[in-house]
C-alpha positions as a printed NumPy array, in Angstrom:
array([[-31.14 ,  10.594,   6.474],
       [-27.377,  11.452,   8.238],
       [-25.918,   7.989,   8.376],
       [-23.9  ,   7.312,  11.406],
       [-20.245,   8.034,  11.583],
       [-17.778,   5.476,  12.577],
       [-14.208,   5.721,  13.513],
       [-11.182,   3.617,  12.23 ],
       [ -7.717,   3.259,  12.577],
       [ -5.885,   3.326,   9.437],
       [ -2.502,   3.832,   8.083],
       [ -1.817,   5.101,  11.909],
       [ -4.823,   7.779,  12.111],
       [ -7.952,   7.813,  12.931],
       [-10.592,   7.927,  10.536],
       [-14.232,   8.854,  10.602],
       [-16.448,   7.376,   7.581],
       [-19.93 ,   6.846,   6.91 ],
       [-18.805,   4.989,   4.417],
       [-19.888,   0.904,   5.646],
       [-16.118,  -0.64 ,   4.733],
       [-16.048,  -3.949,   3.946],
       [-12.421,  -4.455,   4.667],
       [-11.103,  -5.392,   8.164],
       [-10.616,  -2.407,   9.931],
       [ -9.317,  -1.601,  13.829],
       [-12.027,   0.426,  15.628],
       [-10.883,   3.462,  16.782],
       [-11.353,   6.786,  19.41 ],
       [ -9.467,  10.288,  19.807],
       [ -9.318,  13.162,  17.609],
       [-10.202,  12.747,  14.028],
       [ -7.107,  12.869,  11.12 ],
       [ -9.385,  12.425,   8.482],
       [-12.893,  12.416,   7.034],
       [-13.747,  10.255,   4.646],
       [-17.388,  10.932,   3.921],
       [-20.419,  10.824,   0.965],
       [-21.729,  14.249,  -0.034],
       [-24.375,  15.341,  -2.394],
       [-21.836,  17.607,  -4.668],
       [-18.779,  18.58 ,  -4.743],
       [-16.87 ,  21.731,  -4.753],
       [-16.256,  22.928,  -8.317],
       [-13.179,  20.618,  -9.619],
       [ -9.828,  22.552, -10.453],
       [-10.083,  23.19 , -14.109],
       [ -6.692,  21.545, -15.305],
       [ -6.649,  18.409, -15.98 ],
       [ -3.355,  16.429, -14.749],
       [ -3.333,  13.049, -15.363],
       [ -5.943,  10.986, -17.821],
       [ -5.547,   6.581, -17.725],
       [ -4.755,   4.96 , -20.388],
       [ -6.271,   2.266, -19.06 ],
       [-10.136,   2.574, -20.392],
       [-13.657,   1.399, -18.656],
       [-17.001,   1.37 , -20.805],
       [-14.889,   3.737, -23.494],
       [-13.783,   6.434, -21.145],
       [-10.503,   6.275, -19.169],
       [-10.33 ,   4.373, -15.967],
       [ -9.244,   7.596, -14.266],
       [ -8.636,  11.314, -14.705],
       [ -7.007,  13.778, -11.983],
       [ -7.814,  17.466, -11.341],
       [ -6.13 ,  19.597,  -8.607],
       [ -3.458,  21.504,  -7.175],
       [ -0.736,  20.766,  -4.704],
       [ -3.478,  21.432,  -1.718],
       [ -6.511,  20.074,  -3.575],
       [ -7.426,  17.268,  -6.21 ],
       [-10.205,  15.667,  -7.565],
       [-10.073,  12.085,  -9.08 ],
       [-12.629,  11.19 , -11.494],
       [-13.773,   7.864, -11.485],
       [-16.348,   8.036, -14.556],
       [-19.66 ,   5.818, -14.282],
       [-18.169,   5.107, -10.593],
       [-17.331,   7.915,  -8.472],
       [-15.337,  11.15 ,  -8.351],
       [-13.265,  11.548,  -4.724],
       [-12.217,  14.739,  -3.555],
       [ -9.085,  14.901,  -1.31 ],
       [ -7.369,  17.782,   0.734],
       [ -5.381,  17.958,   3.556],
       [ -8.32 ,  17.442,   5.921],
       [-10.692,  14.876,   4.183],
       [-11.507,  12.748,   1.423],
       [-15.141,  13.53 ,   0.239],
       [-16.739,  11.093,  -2.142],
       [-20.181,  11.44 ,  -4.597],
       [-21.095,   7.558,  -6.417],
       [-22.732,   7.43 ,  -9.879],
       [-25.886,   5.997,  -9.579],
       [-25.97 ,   2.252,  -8.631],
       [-22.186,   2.589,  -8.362],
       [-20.543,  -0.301,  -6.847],
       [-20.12 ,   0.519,  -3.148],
       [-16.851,  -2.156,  -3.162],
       [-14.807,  -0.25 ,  -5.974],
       [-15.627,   2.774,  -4.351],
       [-13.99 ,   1.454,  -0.877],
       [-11.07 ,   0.352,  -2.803],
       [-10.589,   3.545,  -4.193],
       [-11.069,   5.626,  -1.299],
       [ -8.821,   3.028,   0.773],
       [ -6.09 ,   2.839,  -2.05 ],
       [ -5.628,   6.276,  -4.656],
       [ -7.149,   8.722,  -2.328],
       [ -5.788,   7.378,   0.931],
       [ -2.402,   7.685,  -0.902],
       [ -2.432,  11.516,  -1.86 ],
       [ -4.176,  12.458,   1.514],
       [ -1.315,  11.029,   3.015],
       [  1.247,  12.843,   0.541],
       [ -1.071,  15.905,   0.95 ],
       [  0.615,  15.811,   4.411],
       [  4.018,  15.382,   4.019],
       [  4.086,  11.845,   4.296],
       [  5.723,   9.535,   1.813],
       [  3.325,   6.466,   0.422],
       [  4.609,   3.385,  -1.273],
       [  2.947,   0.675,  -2.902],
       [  4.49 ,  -1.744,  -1.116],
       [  4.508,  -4.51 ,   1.432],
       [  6.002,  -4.563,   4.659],
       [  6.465,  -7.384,   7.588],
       [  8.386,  -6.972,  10.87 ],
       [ 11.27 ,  -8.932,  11.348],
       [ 13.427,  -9.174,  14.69 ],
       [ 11.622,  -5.631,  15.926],
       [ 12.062,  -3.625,  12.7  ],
       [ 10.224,  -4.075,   9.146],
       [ 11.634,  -4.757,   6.091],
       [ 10.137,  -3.516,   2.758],
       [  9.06 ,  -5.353,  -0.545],
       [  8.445,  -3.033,  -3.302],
       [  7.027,  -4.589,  -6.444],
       [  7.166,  -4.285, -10.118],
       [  4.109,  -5.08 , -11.595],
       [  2.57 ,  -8.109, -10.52 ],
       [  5.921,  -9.468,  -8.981],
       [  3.889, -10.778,  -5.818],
       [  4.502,  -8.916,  -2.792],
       [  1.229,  -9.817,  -0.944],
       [  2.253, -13.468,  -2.161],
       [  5.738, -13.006,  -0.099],
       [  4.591, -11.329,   2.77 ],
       [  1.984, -14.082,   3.328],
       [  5.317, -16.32 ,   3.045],
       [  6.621, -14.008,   6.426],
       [  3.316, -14.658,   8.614],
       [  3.322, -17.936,   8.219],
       [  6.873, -17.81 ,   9.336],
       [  6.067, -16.135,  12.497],
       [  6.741, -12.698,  11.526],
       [  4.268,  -9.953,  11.8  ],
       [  2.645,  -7.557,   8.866],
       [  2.483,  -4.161,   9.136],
       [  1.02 ,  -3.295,   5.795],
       [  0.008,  -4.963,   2.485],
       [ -0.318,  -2.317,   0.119],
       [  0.363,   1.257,   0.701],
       [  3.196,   1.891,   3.563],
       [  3.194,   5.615,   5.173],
       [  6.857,   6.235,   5.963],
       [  8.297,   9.318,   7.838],
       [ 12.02 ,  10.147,   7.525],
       [ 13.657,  11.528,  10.595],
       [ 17.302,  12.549,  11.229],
       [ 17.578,   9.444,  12.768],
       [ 15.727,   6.672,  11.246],
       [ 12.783,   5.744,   9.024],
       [  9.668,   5.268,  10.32 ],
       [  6.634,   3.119,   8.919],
       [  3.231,   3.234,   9.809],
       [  0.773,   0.567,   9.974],
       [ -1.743,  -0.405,   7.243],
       [ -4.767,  -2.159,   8.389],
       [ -4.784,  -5.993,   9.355],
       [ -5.836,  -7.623,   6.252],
       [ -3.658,  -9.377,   3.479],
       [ -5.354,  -9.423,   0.211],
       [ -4.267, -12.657,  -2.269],
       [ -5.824, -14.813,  -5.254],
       [ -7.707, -17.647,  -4.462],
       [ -5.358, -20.577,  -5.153],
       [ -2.424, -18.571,  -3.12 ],
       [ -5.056, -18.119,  -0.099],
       [ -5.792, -21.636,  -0.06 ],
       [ -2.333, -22.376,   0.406],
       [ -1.69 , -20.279,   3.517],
       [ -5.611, -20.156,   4.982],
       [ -7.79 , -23.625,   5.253],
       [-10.967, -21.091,   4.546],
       [ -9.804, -19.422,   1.81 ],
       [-12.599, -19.635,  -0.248],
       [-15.39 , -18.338,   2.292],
       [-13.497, -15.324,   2.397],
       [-14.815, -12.225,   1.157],
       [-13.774, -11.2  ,  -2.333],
       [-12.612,  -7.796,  -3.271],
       [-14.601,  -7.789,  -5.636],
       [-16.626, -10.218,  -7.54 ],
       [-14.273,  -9.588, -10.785],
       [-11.148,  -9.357,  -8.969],
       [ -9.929, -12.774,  -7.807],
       [ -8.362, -11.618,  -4.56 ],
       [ -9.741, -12.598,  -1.556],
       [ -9.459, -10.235,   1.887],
       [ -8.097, -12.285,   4.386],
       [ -7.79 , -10.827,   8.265],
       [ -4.432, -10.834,   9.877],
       [ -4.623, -10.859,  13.637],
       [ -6.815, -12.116,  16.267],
       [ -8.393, -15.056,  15.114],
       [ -6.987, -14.502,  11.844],
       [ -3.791, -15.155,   9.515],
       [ -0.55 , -15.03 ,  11.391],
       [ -0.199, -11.111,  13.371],
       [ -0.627,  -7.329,  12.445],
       [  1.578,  -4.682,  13.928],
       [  0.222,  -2.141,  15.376],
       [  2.11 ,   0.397,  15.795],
       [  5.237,   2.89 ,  13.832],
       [  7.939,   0.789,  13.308],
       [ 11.629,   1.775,  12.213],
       [ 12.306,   0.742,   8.41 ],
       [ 15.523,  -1.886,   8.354],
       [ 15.958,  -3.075,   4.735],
       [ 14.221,  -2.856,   1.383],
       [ 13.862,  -5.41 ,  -1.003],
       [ 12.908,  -4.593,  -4.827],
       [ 11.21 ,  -7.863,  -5.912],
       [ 12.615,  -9.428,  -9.666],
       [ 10.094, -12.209,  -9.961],
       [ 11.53 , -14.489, -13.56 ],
       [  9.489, -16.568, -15.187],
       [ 12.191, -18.986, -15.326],
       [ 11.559, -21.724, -12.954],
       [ 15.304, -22.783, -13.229],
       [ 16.117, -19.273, -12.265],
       [ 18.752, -18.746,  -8.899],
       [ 17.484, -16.377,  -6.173],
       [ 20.207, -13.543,  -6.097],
       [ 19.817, -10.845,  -3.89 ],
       [ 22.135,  -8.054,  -5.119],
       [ 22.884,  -4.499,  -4.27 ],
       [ 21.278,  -1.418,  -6.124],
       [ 23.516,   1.431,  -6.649],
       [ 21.648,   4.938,  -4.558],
       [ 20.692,   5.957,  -8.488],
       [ 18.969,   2.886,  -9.491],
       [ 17.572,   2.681,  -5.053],
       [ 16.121,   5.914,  -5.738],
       [ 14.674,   5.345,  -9.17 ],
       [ 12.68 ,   2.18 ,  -7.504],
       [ 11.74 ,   4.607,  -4.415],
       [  9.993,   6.818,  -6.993],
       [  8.517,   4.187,  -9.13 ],
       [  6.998,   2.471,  -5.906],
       [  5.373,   5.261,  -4.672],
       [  1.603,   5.23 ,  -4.927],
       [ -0.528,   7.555,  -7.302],
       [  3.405,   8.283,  -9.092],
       [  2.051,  10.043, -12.195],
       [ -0.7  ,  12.053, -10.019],
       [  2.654,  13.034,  -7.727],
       [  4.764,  14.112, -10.827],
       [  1.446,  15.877, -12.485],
       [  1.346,  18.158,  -8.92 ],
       [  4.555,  18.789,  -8.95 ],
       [  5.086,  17.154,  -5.2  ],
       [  7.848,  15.075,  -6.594],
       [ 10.413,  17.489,  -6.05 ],
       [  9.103,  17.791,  -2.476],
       [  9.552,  13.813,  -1.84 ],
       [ 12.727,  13.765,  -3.322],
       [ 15.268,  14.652,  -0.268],
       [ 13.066,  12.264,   1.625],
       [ 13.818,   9.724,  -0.574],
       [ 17.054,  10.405,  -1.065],
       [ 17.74 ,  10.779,   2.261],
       [ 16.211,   6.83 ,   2.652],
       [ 18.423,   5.784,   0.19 ],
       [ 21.602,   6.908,   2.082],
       [ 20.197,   5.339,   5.126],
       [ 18.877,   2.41 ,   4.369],
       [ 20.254,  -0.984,   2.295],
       [ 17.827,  -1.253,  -0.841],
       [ 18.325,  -4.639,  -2.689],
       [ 17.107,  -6.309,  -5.684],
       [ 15.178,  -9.736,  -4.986],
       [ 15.546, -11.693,  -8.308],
       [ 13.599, -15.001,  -7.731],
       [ 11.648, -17.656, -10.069],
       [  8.061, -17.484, -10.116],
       [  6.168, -20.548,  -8.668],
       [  4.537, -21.138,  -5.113],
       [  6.752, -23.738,  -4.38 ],
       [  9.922, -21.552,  -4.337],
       [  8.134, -19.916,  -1.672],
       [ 10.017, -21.19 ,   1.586],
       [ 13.636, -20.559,  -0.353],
       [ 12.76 , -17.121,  -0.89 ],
       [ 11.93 , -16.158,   2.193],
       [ 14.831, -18.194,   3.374],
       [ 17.316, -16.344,   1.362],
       [ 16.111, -13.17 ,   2.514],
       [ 15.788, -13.974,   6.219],
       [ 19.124, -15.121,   5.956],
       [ 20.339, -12.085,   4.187],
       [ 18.714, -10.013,   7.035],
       [ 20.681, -12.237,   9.451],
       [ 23.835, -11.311,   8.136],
       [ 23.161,  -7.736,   7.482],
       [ 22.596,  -7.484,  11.133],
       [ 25.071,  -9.254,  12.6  ],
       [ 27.887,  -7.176,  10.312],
       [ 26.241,  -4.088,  11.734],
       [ 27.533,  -4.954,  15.203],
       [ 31.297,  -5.543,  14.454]])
């Protein structure tokens, strides 16, 4: 039986998916970007392997990669293997796979290199709007991004993506594109932004993240729309609880180095050889655009001073850019 297909509006472009997402998605019309759809097989897989986890699942890697610069395959084993060109992202589940791992797969990896497949840059990042432009927080591992950009709605200020960012660079500006309104954060950091936290849907039952919607009725606001790219923040988080937030200037080696360790999928990127494509983009943001390192002490009641010292920051930034 054909199952229906249903239009969404993600990362700026429409989708069409029979795939039943779970997350909160914007309904959408117009001309289809992308199709992200089940199909009994798969063309045959490029034979070279790229890229193989080391992370490991039921004693096989998490993940390998197959492909070319135009096609790629990413092997899921026991879960699902995604195929992803320029036009679509076709997926085929292991038997009683689980439909939610799938969706973040599709919606996170794949999403990523269909978006790269078309000469658009993805980060890993989170991004709010402040004062009519965004500002971006790219992580290091587990430094808490979603965690600060929560911080931002509840401040008033809009999201425009929680975790990968689509950016365009033109001669004049950098552009980012909107994720999908939905913030994803554990439980006890829900609870402190959301009164129904815990009713929310889980990512998954394993995975202690819960999807909260952004907009509407929701948490705080979504933006809709491209939006030009002010600042960038590389988050520090210490472990230090005496620690001082400093917010300090990177030098365009070490702004480009976190550029390139942000992006999503980085090792798939390097394995296809499309870094050296991405890399006058990047560059290109780094001479454009202030990129700053966020050192700050971990703890949920350091919240408010962080986002005070970097609103403030922003403040200043702006105002010198008018003298």
């Amino acid at each position: 039986m054909t199952r229906q297909l249903l239009k969404y509006f993600v990362y700026g472009f429409v989708w069409q998916t029979d795939l039943r997402l779970s997350s909160c998605l914007t309904s959408a019309d117009g001309q289809t970007d992308v199709e992200l759809r089940r199909v009994h097989e798969l063309s045959e897989p490029p034979a070279n392997c790229l890229f193989t986890s080391p992370l490991v699942r039921n004693g096989l890697p998490f993940l390998k990669t197959y492909g070319t610069e135009q096609r790629l395959l990413i092997r899921y084993p026991g879960l699902v293997d995604i195929m992803v060109t320029p036009r679509h992202i076709h997926y085929v589940p292991a038997p009683d796979s689980d439909m939610a791992l799938i969706e973040a797969q599709c919606l996170g990896p794949a999403s990523a290199l269909w978006l790269e497949f078309n000469s658009i840059l993805a980060l890993h990042t989170s991004a709010v709007v402040v004062d009519e432009s965004a500002i971006i927080l790219v992580e290091s591992s587990g430094s808490g991004k979603s965690t600060l950009a929560a911080t931002f709605l509840s401040h008033q200020h809009a999201l425009l993506t929680d975790d990968i960012l689509p950016l365009t660079v033109t001669p004049q500006a950098v552009w980012g594109r909107p994720g999908y309104p939905q913030i994803r954060l554990y439980s006890d950091v829900a609870q402190r932004f959301v009164a129904d936290a815990e009713t929310r849907s889980s990512v998954h039952p394993k995975i202690g993240k819960k999807m909260i919607p952004v907009g509407g009725s929701g948490f705080g606001t979504f933006h809709d729309r491209p939006v030009k790219i002010s600042y960038i923040y590389v988050l520090n988080r210490v472990e230090d609880d005496n620690a001082r937030i400093a917010i300090q200037d990177l030098t365009p080696a070490e702004g480009l180095h976190a550029l390139i360790r942000g992006s999503s999928a980085a090792n798939t990127l390097q394995a296809l050889g499309l870094q050296a494509h991405r890399l006058p983009r990047l560059a290109r943001i780094v001479e454009m655009l202030p990129i700053r390192r966020l050192t700050y002490p971990s703890g949920m009641h350091h919240l408010n001073d962080i986002y005070h010292a970097v609103a403030t920051d922003v403040d200043i930034r702006h105002k010198k850019s008018f003298h």
